[in-house]
C-alpha positions as CSV (number, residue, x, y, z in Angstrom):
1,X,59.3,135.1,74.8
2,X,62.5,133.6,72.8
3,X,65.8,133.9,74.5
4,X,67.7,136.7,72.9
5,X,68.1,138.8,75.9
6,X,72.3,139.3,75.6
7,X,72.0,139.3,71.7
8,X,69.1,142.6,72.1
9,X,71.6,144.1,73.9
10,X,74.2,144.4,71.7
11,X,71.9,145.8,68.8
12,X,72.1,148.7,70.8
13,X,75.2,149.2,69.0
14,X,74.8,147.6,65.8
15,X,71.6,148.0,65.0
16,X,71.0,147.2,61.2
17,X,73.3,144.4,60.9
18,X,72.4,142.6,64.3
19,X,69.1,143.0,64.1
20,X,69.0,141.1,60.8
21,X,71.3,138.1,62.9
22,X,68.6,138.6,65.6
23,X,65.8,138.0,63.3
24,X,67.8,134.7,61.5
25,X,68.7,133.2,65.3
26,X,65.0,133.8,66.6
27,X,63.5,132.1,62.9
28,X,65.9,129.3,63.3
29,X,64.7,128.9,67.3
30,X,61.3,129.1,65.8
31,X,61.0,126.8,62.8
32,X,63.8,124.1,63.8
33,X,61.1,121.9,65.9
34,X,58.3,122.7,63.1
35,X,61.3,121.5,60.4
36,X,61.5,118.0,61.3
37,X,57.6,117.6,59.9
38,X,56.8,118.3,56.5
39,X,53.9,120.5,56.9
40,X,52.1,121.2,53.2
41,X,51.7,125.0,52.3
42,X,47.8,123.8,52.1
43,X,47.9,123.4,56.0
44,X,49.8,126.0,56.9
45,X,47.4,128.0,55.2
46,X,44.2,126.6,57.3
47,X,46.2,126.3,60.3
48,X,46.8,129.9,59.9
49,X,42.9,130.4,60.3
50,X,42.9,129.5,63.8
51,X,41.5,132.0,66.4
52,X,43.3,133.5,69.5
53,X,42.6,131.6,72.2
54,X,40.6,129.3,70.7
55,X,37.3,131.0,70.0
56,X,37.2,131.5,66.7
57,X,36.5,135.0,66.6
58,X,38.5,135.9,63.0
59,X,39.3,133.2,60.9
60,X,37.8,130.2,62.5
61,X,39.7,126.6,62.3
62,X,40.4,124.3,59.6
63,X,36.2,123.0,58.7
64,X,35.5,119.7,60.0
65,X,31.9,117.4,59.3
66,X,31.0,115.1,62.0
67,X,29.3,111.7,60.8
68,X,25.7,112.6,60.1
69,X,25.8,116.1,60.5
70,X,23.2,118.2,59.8
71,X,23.3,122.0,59.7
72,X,19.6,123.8,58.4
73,X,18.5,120.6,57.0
74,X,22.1,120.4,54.7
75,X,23.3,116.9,55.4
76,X,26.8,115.2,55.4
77,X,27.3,115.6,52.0
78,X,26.3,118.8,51.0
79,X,28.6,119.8,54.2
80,X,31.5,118.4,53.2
81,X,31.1,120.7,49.8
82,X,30.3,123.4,52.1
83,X,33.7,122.8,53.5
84,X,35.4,122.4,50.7
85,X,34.2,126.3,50.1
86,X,35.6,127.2,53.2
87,X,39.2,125.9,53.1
88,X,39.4,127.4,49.5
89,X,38.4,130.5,50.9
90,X,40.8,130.1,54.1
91,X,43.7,129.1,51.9
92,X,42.9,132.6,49.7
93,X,43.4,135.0,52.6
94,X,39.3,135.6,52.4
95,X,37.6,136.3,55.4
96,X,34.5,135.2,56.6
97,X,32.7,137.7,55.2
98,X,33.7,136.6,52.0
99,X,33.3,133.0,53.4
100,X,29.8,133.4,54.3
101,X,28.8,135.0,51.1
102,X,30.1,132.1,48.9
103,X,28.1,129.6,50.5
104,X,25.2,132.1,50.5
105,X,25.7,131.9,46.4
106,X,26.5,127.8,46.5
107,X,23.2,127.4,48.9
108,X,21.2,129.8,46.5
109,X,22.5,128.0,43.4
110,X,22.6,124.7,44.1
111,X,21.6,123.6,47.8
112,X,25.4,122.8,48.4
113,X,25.0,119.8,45.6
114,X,27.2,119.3,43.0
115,X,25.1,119.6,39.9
116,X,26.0,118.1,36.6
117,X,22.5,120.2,35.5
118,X,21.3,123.5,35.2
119,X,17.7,124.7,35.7
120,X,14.7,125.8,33.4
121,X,15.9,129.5,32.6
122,X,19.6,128.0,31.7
123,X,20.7,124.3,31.6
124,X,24.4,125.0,30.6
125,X,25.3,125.6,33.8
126,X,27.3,123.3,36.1
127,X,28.4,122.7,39.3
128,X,27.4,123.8,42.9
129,X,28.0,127.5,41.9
130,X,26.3,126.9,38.7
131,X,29.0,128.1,36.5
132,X,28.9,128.7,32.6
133,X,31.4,128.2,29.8
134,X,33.0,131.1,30.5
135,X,34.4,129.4,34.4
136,X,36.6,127.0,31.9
137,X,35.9,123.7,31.4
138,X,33.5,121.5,32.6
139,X,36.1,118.9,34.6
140,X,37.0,122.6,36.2
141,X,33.0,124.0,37.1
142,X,32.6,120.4,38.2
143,X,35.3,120.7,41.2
144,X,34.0,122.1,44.0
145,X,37.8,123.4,44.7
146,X,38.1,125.3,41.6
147,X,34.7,126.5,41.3
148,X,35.1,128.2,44.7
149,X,38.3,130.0,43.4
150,X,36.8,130.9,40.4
151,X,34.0,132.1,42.5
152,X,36.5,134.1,45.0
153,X,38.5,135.4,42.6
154,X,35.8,137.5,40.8
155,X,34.0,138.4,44.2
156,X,37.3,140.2,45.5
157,X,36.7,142.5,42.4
158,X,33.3,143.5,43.2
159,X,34.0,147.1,44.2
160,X,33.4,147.7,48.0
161,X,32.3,143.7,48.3
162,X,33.1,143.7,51.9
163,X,30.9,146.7,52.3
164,X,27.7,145.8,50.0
165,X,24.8,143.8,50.5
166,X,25.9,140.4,50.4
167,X,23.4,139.9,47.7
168,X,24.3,142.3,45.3
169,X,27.8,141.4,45.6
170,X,26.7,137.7,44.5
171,X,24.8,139.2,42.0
172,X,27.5,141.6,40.2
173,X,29.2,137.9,40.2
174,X,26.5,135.6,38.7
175,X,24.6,137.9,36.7
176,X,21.0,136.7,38.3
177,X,17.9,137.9,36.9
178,X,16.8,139.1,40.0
179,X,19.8,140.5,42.5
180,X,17.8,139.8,45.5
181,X,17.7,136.3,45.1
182,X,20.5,135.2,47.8
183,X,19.1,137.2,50.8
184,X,17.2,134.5,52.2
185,X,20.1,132.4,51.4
186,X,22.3,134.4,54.2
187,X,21.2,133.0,57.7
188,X,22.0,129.6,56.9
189,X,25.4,130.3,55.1
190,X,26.2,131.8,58.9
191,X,25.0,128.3,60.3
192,X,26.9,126.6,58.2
193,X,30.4,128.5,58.4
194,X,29.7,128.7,62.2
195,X,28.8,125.1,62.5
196,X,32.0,123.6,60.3
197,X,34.2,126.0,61.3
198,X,33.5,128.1,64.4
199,X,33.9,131.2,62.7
200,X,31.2,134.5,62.1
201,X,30.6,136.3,59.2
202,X,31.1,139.7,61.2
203,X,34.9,141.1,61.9
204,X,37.0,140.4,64.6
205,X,37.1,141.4,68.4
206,X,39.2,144.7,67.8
207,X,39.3,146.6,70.8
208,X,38.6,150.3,70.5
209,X,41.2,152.2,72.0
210,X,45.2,151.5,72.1
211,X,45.1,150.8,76.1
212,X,42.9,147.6,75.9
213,X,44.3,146.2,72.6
214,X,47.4,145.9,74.5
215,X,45.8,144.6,77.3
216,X,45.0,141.8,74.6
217,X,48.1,141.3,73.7
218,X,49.5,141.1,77.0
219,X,47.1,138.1,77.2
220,X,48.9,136.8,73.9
221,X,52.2,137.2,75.4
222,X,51.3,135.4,78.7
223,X,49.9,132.6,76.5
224,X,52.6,132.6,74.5
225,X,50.7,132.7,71.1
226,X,53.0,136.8,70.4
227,X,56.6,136.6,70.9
228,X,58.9,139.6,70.2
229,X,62.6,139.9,69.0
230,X,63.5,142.3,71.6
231,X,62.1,142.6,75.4
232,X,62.3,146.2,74.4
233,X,59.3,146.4,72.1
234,X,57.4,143.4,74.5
235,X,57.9,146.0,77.2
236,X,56.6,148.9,75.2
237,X,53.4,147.2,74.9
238,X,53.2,145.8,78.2
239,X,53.6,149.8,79.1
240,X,50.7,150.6,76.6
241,X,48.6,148.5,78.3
242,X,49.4,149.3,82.4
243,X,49.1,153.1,81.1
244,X,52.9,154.2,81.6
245,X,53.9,154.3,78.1
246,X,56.4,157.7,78.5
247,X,55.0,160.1,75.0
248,X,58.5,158.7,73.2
249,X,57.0,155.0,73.9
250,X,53.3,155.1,72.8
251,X,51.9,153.0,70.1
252,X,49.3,153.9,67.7
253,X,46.0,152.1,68.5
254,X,45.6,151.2,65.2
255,X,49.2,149.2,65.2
256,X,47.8,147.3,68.1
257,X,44.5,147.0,66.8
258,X,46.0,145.4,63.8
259,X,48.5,143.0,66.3
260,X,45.3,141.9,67.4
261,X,44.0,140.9,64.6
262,X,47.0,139.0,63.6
263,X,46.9,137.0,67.4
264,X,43.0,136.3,66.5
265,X,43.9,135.1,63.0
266,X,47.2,133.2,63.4
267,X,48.4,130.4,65.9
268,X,51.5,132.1,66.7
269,X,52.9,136.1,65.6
270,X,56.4,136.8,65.9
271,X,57.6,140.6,66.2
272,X,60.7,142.5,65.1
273,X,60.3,146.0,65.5
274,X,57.7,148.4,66.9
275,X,58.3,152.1,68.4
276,X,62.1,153.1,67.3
277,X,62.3,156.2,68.8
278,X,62.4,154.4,72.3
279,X,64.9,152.4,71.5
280,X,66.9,155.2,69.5
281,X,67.5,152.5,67.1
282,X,67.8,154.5,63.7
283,X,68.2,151.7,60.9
284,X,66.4,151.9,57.1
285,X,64.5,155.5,57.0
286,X,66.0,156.4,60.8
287,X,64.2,159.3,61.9
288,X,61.8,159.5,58.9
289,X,60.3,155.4,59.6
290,X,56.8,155.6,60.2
291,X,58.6,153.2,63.4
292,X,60.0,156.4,64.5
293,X,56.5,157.6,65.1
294,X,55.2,154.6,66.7
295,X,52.9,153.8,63.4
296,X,54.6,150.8,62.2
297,X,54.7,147.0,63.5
298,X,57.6,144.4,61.9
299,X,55.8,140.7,62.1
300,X,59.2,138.7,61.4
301,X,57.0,135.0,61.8
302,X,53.9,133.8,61.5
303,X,52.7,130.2,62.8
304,X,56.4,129.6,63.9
305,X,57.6,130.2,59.8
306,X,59.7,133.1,58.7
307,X,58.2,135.7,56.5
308,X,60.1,137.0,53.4
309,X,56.9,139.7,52.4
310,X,56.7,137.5,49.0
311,X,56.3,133.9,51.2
312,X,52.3,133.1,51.5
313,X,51.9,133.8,54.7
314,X,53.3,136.8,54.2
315,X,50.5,137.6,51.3
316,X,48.2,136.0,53.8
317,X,49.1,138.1,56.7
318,X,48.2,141.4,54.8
319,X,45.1,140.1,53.0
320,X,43.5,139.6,57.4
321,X,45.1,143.1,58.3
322,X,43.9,145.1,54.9
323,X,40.1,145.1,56.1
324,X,40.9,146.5,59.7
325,X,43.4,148.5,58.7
326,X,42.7,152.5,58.5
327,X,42.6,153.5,54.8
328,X,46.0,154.9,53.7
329,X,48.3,152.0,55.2
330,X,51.4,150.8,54.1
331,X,53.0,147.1,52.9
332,X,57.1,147.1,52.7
333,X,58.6,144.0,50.9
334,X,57.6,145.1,47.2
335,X,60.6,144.6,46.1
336,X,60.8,141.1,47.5
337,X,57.9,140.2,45.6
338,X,58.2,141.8,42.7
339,X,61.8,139.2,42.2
340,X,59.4,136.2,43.4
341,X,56.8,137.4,40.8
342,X,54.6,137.6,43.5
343,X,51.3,140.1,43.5
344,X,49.4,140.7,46.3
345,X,46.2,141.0,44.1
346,X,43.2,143.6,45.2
347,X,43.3,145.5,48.8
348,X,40.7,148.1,50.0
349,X,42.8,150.3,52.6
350,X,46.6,148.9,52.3
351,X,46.7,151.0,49.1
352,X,50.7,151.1,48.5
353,X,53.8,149.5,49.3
354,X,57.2,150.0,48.8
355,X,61.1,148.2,48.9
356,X,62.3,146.7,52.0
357,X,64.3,144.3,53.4
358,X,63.4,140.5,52.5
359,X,63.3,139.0,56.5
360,X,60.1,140.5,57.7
361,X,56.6,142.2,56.6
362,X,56.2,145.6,57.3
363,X,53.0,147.2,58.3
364,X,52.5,151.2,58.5
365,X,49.2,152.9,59.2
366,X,49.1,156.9,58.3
């Protein structure tokens, strides 16, 4: 929890216009120590992959292959491509779903080798993926890096991907002859994503009703991974999760569900906003906020770094929620990136955003 206890106090009065100095102090008491290292976007990205409390559960950790490795007879080097595939997908918001069904394709295609060779039925293909002409060039199908985005980025436009058999989704992507090809393929992609990155191809721990989600993120709080603005909103989940949230104070499970998520998924979540009509606090939309009905969640850092809603972690942050999140939800900051250029490419249930202020993403459920 940050220090801001005499500065909440005063947004009582000035809400708007302290709350936005509230959210600048608590970012600057936040990202100061992290400032004095240069940490690449690339790392933030994979460090933002870590699992609460260190299991795992969501996004797994940043890959790592151990000298002689061997995972389903797939040796060090094959491993280290299969990693490559993993911090591509990490660094594109893809979970590991989508994580597990790219290997699935690069095991089924190529055994995880890099090939410079296609095979009897088409030899123009290339690469662990196996990628024609069509992928660009052959320096590019030849990457492991890019091949894997290339792969990624027409997978997330398979409709329902997350939702199909894995092995039709790789087959809408490479066009096999026979769409069944990659089942068998399946088990050891798991292995392998387990094994290199302690994560599972099935969804994260989401508790099932609003009581023990915050009885999770109590756990963050205590462990210091969620830290809020205000002790207000801490308090209102703390009451969520003893049971003596008053009817003005309740959350909507599916706000916590999707706080969970983001304490699975991220190293550190900071919060701005949460139930307004227990705090009487009447800024933006007042009375008609989806806050003022307990349905909306303000993350105003992630991994100890602002958020804008057009930084990537931002775009990242919205890519882990949009699979958990009830269909109908809500992204503000579209304004923000629509002056960055920024486009938060294909969601299944966050299906529209709208303009908000640039110091925080905003998440609404229906």
């Amino acid at each position: 929890m940050i220090g801001v206890g005499t500065a909440a106090a005063q947004a009582i009065a000035h809400p708007k216009t302290t709350r936005n100095l509230l959210i600048v102090a608590a970012v600057i008491v936040l990202i100061v120590p992290v400032a004095l290292v240069a940490v690449p976007v690339s790392l933030v990205l994979a460090m933002g992959a870590s699992g609460f409390g260190g299991g795992g559960v969501c996004g797994g950790s940043a890959p790592s292959v151990e000298a002689g490795q061997n995972v389903d007879g797939y040796g060090t080097g094959q491993l280290k491509i299969a990693a490559t595939i993993i911090v591509v997908g990490q660094q594109m918001s893809v979970p590991p779903h989508g994580q597990t069904l790219a290997l699935m394709v690069a095991i089924g295609e190529s055994g995880l080798r890099n090939l410079d060779h296609g095979d009897a039925v088409d030899n123009t293909t290339i690469g662990v993926f196996q990628q024609g002409a069509g992928y660009g060039t052959p320096a590019h199908r030849m990457d492991p890096a890019t091949a894997a985005a290339a792969f990624y980025t027409r997978m997330l436009h398979v409709p329902d991907w997350q939702t199909l058999a894995p092995t039709l989704v790789a087959h809408a992507v490479q066009i096999n002859a026979d769409p069944y090809h990659y089942a068998r393929f399946w088990t050891p992609a798991e292995h392998v994503l387990a094994a290199l990155s302690g994560a599972s191809a099935g969804t994260c721990e989401v508790p099932a009703d609003a009581r023990a989600a915050a009885a999770v993120l109590v756990g963050a709080i205590q462990a210091k991974t969620l830290n809020f603005l205000e002790p207000r909103y801490q308090q209102q989940v703390i009451n969520m999760a003893d049971g003596t949230a008053t009817p003005d104070c309740t959350i909507d499970a599916h706000v916590l569900q999707l706080i969970v998520v983001a304490v699975q998924s991220f190293q550190q979540v900071g919060i701005s906003d949460l139930n307004r009509r227990c705090t009487g606090m009447t800024p933006g939309a007042g009375t008609k906020s989806a806050h003022w009905k307990g349905k909306a969640v303000d993350f105003y850092a992630i991994n100890r770094q602002s958020l804008t809603g057009a930084d990537a972690l931002s775009v990242q942050l919205i890519h882990v929620l949009d699979p958990y999140a009830p269909h109908g939800s809500s992204a503000g900051q579209s304004d923000c990136r629509a002056r960055a250029d920024v486009s938060l490419g294909l969601l299944t249930n966050i299906t529209s955003d709208f303009p908000d202020t640039c110091n925080h993403q905003h998440i609404q459920v229906p």
